[in-house]
KOLLUM-128342 format. One line per field, with one value per residue: residue in one letter; x, y, z of N, C-alpha, C in turn; residue number from 1. Coordinates in steps of 0.02 Angstrom, whole numbers, plus 32768, in hexadecimal, padded with zeros to 4 digits. Each point is the difference from the previous one (the first is absolute). Example, Ala and Ser with C-alpha at 12.3 -4.5 7.8 and 13.67 -1.06 7.14 Angstrom:
residu = [A; S]
n.X = [8294; 7FEE]
n.Y = [7EE4; 8035]
n.Z = [8186; 7FDC]
ca.X = [7FD3; 802A]
ca.Y = [803B; 803B]
ca.Z = [8000; 8003]
c.X = [802D; 7FD9]
c.Y = [803C; 8037]
c.Z = [8000; 8025]
num = [1; 2]
end
This chain:
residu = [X; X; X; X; X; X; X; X; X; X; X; X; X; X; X; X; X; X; X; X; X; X; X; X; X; X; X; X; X; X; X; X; X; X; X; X; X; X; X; X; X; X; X; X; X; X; X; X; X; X; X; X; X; X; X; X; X; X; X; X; X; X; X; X; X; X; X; X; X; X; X; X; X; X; X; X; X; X; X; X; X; X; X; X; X; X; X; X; X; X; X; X; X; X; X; X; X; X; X; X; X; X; X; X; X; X; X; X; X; X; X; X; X; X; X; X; X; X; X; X; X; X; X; X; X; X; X; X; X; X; X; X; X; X; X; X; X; X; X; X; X; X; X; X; X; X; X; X; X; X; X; X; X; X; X; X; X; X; X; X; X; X; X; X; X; X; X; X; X; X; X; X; X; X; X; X; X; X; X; X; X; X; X; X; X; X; X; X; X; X; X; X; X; X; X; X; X; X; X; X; X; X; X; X; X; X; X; X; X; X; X; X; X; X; X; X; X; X; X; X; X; X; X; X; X; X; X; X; X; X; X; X; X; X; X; X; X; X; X; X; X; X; X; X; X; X; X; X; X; X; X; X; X]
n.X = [811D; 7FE1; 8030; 7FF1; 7FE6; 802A; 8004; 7FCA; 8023; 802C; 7FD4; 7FFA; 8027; 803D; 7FFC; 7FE8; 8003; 7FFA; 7FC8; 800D; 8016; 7FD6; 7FD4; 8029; 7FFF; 7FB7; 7FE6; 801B; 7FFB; 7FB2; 8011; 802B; 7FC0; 8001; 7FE8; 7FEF; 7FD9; 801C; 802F; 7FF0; 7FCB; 7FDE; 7FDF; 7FC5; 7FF8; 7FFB; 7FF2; 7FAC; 8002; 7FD4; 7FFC; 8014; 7FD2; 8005; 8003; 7FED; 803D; 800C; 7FC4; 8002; 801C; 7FCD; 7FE2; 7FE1; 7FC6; 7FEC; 801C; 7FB3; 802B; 7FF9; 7FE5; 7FE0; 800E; 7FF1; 7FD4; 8016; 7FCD; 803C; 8037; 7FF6; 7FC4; 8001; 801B; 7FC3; 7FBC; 7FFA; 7FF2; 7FC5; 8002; 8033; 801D; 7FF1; 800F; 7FC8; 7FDE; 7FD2; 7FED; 8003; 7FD7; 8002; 7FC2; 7FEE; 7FF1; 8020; 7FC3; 803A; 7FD5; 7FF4; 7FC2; 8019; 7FD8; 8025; 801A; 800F; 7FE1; 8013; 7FCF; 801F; 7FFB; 8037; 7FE2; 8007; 800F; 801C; 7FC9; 803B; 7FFD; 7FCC; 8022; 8035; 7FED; 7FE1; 8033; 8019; 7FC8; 8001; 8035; 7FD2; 7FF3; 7FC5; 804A; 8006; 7FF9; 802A; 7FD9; 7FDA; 7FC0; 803E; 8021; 801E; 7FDB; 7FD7; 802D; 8009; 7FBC; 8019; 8033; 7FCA; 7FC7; 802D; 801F; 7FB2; 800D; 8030; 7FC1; 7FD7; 802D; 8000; 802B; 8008; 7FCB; 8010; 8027; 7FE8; 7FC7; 8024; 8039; 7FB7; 7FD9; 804D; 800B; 7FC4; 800A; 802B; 7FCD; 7FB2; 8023; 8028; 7FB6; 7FE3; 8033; 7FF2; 7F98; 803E; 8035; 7FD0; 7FCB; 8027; 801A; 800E; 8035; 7FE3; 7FEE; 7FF8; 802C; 7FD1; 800B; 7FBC; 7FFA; 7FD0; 8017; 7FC8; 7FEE; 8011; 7FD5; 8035; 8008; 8032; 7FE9; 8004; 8032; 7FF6; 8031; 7FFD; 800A; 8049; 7FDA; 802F; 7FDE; 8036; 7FE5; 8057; 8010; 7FBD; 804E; 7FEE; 7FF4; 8003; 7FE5; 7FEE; 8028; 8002; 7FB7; 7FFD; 8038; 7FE8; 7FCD; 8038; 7FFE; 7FAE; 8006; 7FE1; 8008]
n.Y = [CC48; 7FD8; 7FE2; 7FD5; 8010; 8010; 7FCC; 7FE4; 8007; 7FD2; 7FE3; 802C; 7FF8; 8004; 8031; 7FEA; 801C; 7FCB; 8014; 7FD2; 7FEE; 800F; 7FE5; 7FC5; 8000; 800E; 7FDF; 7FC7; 800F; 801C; 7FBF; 7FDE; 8029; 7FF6; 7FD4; 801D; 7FAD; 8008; 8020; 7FB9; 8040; 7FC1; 7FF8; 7FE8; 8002; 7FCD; 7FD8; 800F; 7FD9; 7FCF; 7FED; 804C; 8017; 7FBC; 7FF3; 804F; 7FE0; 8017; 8028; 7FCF; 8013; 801F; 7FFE; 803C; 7FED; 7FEA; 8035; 800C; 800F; 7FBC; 7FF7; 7FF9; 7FB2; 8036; 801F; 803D; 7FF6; 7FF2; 8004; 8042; 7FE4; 7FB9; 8010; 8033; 7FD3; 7FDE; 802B; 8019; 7FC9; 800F; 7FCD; 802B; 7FCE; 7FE4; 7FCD; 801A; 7FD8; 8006; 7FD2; 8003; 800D; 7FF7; 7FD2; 7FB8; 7FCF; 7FC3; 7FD3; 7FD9; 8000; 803F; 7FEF; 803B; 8014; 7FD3; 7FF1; 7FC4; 801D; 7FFB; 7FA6; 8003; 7FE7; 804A; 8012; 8053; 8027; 801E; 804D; 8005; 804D; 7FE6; 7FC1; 8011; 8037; 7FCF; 7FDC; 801B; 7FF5; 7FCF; 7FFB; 801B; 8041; 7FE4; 804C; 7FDF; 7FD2; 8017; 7FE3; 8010; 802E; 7FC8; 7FDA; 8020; 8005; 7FCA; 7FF9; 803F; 7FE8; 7FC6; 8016; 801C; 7FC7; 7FFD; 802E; 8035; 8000; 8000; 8019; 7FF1; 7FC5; 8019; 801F; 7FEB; 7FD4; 8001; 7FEC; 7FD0; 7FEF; 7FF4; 7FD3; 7FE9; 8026; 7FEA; 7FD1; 7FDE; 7FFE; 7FE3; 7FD3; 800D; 8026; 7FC2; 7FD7; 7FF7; 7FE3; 7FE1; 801E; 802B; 7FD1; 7FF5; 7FC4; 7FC1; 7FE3; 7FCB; 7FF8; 7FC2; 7FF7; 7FDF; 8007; 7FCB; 7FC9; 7FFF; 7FC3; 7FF9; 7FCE; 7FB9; 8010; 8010; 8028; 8015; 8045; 800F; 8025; 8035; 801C; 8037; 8018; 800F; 8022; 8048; 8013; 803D; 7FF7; 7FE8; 7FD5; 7FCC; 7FE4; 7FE1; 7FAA; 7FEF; 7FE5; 7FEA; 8020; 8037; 800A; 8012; 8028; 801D; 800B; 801A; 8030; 7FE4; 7FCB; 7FE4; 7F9D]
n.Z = [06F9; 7FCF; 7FE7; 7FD8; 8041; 800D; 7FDD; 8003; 803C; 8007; 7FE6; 8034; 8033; 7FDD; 8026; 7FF7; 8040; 8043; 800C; 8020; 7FC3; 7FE6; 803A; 8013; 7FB5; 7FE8; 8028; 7FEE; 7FBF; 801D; 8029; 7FB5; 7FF3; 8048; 7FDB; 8032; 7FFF; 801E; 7FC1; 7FFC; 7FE9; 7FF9; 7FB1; 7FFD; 7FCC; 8009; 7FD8; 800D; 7FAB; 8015; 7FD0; 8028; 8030; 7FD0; 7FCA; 7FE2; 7FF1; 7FE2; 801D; 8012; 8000; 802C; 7FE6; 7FFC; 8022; 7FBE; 7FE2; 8000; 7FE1; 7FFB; 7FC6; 7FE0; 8001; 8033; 7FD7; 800E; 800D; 804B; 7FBF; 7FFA; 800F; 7FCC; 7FC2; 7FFB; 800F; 7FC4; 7FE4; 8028; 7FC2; 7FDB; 8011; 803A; 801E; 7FF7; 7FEF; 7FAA; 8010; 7FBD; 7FFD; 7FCC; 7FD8; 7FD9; 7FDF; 7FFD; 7FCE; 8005; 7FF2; 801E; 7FD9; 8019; 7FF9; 7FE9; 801F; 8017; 8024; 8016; 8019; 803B; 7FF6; 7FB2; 7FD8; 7FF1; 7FC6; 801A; 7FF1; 7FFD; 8003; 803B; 8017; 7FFF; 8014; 801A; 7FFA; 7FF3; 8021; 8010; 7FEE; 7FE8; 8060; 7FF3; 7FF2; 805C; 8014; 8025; 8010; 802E; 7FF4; 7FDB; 8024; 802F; 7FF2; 7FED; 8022; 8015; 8008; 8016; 8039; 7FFE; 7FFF; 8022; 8016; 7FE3; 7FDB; 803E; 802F; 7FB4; 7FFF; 805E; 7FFF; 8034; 7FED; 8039; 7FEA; 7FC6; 8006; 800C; 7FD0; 7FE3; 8028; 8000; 7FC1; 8007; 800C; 7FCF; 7FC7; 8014; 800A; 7FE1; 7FEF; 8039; 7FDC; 7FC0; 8003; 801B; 7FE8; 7FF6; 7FF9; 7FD6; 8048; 7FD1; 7FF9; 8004; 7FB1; 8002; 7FC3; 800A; 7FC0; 8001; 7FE8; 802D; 8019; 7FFF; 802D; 8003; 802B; 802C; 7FBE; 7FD4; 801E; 7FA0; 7FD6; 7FCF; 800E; 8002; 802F; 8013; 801F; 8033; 8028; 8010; 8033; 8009; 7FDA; 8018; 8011; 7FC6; 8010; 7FC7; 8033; 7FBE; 7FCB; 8024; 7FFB; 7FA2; 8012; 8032; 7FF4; 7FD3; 8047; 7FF7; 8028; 7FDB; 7FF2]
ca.X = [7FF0; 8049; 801E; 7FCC; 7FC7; 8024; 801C; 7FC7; 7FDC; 802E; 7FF1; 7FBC; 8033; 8046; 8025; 7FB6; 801C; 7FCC; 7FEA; 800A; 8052; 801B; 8005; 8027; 8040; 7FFB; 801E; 804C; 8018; 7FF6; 803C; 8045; 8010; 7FEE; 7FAE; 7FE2; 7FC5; 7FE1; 7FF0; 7FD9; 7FB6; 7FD6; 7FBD; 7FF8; 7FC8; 7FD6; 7FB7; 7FD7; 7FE4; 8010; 8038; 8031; 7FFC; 8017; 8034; 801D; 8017; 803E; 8003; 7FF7; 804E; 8021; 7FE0; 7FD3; 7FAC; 8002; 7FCB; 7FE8; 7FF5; 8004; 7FA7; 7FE6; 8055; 8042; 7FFD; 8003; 7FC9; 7FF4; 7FF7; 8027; 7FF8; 802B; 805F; 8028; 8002; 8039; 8050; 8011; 7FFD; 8037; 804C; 8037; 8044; 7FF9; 7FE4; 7FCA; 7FF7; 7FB2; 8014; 7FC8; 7FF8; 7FB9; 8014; 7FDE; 801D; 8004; 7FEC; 803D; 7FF0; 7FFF; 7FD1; 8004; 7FB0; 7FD4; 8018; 7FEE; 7FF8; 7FEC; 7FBE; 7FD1; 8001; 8008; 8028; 7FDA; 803A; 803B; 7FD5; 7FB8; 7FE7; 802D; 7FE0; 7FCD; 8020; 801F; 7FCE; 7FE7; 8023; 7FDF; 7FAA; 7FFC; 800E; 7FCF; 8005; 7FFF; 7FE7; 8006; 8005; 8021; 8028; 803B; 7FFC; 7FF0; 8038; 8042; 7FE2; 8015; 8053; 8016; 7FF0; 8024; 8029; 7FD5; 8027; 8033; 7FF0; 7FF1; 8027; 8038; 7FDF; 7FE6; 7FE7; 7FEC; 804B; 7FFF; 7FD1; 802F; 8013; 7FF1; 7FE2; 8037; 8024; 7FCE; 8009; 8044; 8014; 7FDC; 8030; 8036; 7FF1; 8014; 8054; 8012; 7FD5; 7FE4; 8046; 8008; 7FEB; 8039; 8020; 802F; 8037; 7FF2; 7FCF; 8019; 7FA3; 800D; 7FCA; 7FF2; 7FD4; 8005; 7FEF; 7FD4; 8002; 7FBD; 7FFE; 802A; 8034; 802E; 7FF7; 8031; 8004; 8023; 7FFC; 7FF3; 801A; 8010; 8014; 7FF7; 8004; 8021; 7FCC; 8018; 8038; 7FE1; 8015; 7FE8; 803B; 7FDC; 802E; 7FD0; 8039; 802A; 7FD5; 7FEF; 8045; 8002; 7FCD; 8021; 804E; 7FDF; 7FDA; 7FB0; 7FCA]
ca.Y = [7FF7; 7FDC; 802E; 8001; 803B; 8045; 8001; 8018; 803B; 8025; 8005; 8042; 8046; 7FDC; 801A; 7FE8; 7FEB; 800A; 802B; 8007; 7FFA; 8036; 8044; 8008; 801E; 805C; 802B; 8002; 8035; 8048; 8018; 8004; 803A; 8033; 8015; 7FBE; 7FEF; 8028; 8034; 7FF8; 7FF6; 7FD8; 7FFD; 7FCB; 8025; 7FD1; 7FF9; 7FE2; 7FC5; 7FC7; 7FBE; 8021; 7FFC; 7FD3; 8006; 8023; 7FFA; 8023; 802C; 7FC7; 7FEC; 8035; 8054; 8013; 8018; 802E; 801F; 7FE3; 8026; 7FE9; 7FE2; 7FBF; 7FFC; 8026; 803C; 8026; 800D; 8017; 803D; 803D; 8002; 7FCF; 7FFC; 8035; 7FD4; 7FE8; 8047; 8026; 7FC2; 7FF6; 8009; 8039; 7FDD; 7FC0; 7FF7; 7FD4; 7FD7; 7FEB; 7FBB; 8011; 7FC6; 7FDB; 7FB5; 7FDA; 7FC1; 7FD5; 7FD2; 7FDB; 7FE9; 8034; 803B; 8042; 8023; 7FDB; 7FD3; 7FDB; 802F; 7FE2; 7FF9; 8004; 7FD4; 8011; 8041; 8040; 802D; 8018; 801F; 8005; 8033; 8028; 7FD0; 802C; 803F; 800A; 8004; 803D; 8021; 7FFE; 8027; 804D; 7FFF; 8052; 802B; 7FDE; 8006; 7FF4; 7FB2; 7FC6; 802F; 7FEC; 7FC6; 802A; 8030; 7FD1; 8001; 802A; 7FFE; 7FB2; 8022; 8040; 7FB1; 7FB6; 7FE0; 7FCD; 7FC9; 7FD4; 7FF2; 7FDA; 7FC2; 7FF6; 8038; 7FF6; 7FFE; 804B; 8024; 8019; 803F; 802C; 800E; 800F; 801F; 8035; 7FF4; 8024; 8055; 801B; 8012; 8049; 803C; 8049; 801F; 8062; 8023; 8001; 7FFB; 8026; 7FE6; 7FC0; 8018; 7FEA; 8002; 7FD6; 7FE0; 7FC2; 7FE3; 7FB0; 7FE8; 7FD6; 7FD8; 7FDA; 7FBE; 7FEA; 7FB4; 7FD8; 7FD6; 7FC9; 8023; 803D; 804F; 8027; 8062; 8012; 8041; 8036; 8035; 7FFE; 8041; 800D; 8048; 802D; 803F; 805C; 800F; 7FDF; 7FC9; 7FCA; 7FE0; 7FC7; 7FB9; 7FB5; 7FDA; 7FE9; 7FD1; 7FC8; 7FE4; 7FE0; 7FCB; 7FC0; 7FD4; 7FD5; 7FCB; 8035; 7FDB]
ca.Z = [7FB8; 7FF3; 7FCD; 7FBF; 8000; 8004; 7FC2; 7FE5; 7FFD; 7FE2; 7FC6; 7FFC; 801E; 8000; 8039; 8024; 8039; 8030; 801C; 8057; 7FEB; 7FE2; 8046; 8033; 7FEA; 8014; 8045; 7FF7; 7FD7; 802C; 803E; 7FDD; 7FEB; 8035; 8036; 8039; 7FF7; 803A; 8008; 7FBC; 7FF5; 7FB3; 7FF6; 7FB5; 7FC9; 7FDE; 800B; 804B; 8007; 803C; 7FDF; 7FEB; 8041; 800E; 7FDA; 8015; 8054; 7FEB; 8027; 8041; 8006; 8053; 7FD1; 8035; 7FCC; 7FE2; 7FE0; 7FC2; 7FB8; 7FC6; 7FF5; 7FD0; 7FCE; 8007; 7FEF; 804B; 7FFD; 802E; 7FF2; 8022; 804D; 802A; 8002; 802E; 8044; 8005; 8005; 8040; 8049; 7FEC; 8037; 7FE2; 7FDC; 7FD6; 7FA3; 8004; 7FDB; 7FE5; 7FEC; 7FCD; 7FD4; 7FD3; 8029; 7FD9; 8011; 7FD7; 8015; 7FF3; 7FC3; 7FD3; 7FFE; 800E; 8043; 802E; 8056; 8028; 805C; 8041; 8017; 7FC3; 7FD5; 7FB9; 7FFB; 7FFC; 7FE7; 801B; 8018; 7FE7; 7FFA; 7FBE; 7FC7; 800C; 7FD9; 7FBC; 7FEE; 7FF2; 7FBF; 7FBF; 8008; 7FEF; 8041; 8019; 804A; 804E; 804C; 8051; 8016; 7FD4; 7FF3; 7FF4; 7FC1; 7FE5; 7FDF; 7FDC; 7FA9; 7FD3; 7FDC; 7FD0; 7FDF; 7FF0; 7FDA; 7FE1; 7FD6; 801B; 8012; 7FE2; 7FC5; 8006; 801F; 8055; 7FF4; 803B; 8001; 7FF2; 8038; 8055; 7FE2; 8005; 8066; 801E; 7FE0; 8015; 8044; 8022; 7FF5; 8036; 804A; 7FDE; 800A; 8036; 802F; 8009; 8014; 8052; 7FFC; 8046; 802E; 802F; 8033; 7FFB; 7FCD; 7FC3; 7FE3; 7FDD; 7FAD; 7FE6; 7FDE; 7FDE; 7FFB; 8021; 7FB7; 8026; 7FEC; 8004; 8047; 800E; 7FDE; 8030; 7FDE; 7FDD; 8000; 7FCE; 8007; 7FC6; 8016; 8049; 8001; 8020; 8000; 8027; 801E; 8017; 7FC4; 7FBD; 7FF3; 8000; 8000; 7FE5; 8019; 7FE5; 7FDF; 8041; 8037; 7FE3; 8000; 8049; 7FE1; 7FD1; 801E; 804B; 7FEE; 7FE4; 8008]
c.X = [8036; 801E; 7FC3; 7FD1; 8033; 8022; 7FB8; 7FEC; 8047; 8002; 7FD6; 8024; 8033; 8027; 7FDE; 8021; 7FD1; 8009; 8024; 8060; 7FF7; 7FEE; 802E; 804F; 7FF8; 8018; 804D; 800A; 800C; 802A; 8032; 7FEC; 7FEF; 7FC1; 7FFD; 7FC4; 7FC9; 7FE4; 7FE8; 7FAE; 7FF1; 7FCA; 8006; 7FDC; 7FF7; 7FB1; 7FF8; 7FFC; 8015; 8057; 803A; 800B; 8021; 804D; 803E; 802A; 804F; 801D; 8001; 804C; 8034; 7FFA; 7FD7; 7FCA; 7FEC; 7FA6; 7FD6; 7FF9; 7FC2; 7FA0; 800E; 8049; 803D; 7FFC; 8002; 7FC1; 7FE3; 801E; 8030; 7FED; 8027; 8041; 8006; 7FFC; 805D; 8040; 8012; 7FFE; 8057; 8036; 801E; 804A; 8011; 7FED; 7FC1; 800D; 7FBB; 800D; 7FB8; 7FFD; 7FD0; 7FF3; 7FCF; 800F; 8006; 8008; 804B; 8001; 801D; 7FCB; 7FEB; 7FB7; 7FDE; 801D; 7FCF; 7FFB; 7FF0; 7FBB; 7FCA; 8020; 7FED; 8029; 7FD4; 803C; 8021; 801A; 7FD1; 7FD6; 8020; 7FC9; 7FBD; 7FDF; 8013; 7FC7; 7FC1; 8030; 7FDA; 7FCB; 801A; 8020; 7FE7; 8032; 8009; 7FAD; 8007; 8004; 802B; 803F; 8045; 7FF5; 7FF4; 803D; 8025; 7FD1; 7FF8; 803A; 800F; 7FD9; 8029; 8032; 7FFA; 8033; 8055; 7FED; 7FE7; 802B; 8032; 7FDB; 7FEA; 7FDF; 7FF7; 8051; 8027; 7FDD; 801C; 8029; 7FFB; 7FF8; 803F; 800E; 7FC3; 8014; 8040; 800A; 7FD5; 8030; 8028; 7FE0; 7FD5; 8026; 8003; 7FF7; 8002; 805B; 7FFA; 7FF3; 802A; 8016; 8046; 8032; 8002; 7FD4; 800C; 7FAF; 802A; 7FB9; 801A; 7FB0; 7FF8; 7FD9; 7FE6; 800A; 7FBF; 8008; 803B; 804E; 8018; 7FF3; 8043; 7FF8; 8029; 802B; 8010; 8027; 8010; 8032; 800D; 7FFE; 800E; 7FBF; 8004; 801C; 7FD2; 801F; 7FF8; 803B; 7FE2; 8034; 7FE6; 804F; 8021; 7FE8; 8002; 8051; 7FFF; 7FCA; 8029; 8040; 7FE7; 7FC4; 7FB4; 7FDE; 804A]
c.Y = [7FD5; 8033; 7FF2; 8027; 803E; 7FFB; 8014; 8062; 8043; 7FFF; 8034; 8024; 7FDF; 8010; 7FF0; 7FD2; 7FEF; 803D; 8002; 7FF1; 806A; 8030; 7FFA; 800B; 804D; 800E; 7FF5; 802E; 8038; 800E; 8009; 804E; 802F; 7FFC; 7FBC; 8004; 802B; 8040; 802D; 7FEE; 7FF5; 802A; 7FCF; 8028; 7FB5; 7FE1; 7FE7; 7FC2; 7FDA; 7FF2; 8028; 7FF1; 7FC0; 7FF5; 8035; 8020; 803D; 8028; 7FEE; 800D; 8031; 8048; 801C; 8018; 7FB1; 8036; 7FE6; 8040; 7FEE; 7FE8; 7FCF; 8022; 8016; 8043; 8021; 802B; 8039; 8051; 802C; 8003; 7FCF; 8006; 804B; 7FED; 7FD1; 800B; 800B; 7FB3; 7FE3; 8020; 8054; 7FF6; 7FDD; 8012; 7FE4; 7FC6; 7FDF; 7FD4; 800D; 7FC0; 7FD3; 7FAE; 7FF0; 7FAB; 7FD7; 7FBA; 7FB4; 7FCF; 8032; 8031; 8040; 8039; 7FCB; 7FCE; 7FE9; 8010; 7FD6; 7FF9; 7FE4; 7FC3; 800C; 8041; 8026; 8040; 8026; 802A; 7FF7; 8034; 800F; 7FBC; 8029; 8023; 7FDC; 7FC0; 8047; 803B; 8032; 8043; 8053; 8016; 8042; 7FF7; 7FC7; 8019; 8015; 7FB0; 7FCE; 8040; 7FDE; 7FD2; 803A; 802D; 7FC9; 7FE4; 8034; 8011; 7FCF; 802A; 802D; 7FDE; 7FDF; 7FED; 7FD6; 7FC7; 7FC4; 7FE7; 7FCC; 7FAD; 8002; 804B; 8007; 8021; 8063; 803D; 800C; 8023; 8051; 802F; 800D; 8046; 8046; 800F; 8035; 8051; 8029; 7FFC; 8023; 8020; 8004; 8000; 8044; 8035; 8002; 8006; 8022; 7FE6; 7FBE; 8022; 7FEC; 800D; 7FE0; 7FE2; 7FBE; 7FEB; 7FC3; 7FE7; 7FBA; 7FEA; 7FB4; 7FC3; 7FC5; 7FB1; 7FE5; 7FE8; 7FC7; 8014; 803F; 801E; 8019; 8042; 7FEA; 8043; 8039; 8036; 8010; 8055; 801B; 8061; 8012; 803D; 8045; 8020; 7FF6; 7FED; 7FC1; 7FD8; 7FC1; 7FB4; 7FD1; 7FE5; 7FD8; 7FC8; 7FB6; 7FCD; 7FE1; 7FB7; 7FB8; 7FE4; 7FEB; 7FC9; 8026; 7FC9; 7F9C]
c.Z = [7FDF; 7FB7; 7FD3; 8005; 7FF5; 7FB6; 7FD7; 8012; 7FD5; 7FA3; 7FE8; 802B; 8008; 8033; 804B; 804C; 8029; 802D; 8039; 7FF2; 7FF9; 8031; 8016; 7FE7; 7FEC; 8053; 800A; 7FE1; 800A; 8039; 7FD3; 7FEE; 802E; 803B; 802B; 7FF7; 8054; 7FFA; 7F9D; 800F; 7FC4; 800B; 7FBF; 7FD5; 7FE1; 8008; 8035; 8007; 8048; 7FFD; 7FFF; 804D; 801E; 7FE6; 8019; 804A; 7FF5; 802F; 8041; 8012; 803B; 7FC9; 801D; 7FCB; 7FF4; 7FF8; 7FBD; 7FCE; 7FCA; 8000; 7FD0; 7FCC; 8013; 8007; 803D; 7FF3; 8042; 7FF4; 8020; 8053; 8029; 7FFE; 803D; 8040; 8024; 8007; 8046; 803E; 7FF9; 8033; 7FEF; 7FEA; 7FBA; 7FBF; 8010; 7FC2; 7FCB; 7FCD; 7FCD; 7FC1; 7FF9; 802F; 7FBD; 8020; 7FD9; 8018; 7FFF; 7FB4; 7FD1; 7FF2; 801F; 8004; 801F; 8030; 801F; 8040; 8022; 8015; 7FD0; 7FD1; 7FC3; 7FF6; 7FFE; 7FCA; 803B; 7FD8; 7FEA; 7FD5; 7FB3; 7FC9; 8004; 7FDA; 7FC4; 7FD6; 7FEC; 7FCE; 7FC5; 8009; 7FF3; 8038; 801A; 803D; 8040; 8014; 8031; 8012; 7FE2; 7FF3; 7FDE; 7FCD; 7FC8; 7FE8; 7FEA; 7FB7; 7FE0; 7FF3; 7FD7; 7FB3; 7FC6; 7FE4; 7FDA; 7FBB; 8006; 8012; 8001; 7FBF; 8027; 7FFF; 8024; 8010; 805F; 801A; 7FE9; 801C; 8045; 7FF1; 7FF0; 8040; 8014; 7FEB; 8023; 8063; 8011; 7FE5; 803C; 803D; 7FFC; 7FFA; 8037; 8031; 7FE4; 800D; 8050; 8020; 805A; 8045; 802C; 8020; 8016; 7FCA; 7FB2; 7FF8; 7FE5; 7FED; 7FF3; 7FD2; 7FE3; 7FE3; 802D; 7FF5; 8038; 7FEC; 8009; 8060; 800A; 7FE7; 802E; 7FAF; 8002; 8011; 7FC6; 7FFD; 7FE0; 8028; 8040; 7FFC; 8032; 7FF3; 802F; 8005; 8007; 7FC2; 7FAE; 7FD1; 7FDC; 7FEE; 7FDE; 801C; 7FDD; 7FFB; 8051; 801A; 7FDF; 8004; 803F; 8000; 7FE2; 802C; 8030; 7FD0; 7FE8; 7FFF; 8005]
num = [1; 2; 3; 4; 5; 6; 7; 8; 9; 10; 11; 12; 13; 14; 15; 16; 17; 18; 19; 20; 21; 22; 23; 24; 25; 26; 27; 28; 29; 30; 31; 32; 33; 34; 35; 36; 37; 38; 39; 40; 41; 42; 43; 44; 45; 46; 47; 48; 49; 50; 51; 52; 53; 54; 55; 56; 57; 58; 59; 60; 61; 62; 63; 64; 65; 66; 67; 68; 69; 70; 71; 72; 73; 74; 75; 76; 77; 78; 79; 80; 81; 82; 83; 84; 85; 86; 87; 88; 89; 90; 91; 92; 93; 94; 95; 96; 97; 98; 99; 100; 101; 102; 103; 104; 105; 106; 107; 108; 109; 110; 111; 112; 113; 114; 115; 116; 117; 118; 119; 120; 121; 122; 123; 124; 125; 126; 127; 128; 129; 130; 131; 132; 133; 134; 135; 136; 137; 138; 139; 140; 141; 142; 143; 144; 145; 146; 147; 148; 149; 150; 151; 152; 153; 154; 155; 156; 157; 158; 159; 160; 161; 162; 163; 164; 165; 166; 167; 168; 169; 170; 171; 172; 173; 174; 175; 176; 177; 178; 179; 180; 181; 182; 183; 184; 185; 186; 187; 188; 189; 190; 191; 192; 193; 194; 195; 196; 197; 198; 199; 200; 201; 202; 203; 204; 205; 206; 207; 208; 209; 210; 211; 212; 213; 214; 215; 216; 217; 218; 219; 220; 221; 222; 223; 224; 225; 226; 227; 228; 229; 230; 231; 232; 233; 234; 235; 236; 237; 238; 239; 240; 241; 242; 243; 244; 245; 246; 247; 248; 249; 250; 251; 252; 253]
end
């Protein structure tokens, strides 16, 4: 990516790093505070879309999994069955690791929720599901589906928003906001709802928003939260300040 695209996207997330700069200084980081990447299990809680499958490489880095937490946006949708799944697949030695968070895109013109996908010669929205949903705002709201369960709950959490969220410029831009802040309180509770079921020693939460490009560009992360929890002790150790200090004494673009 050259800088002007990363200067454009940093006009909508100012802290705003590539993606594949900011995996491979999380796994540095994690050996400066104890853990070997060997004996660290991922799971992602981000969206299904295609374009994450491509993009999204973070976890690529000698980590083990990962596990899919995550449905349309992020949301951990897989629930109390999957994090307890995941629990009992974690190093008796080790940590799990969950890399959580909304995704959005911004085009190299600037234009926020949308990208240029491989293969294509026009823009699409990014997320799809959250433009979706926040086209549907206005409608009478009702009960999830069976056939539309996961879209269906994020137009009733944008719903439950409509006035934050239309009051910002970028009503798409706030709406992930919103999808993050829902995301990360659903993953904290069922760490708590499931404290018993790990088998290992620690928990590491790395939340962001993950920032999708146009075909040919390198994918941002913005980030929001780098935590670790002590299993035996429930411990928590908030590392952002640390992480964000280690971040500023290494090249970022």
């Amino acid at each position: 990516m050259n800088n002007s695209y990363l200067k454009t996207i940093r006009k909508y997330y100012p802290n705003a790093i590539y993606s594949e700069i900011f995996g491979k200084l999380v796994i540095e980081y994690l050996k400066q505070i104890g853990f070997n990447p060997d004996e660290v299990m991922t799971a992602n809680s981000i969206c299904s879309d295609d374009i994450n499958a491509m993009q999204f490489s973070i976890s690529d880095s000698g980590l083990l999994g990962p596990f899919y937490l995550g449905g349309l946006d992020g949301f951990p949708f897989t629930g109390l069955t999957g994090i307890q799944a995941f629990a009992h697949h974690m190093p008796e030695d080790g940590a799990l690791l969950i890399f959580y968070g909304p995704h959005i895109g911004i085009t190299k013109e600037g234009e926020i929720g949308k990208v240029v996908r491989r293969g294509q010669d026009h823009e699409s929205n990014c997320c799809g599901a959250a433009q979706a949903a926040l086209d549907k705002i206005n409608d009478k709201p009702q009960e999830p589906s069976l056939l539309d369960y996961q879209e269906d709950t994020i137009v009733q959490l944008f719903q439950q928003n409509k006035v934050r969220i239309e009051d910002e410029p970028y009503p798409i831009q706030e709406a992930t906001e919103v999808m993050y802040e829902a995301v990360q309180e659903r993953i904290h509770l069922l760490i708590t709802k499931s404290k018993d079921e790990f088998v290992g020693k620690y928990l590491i939460l790395i939340g962001s928003i993950f920032i999708n490009v146009d075909e040919g560009a390198d994918s941002c992360i913005t980030y929001k939260e780098f935590r670790t929890i002590n299993l035996d002790t429930n411990e928590e150790k908030d590392h952002l300040k640390g992480f964000v200090t280690y971040l500023a004494k290494n090249k970022l673009d």
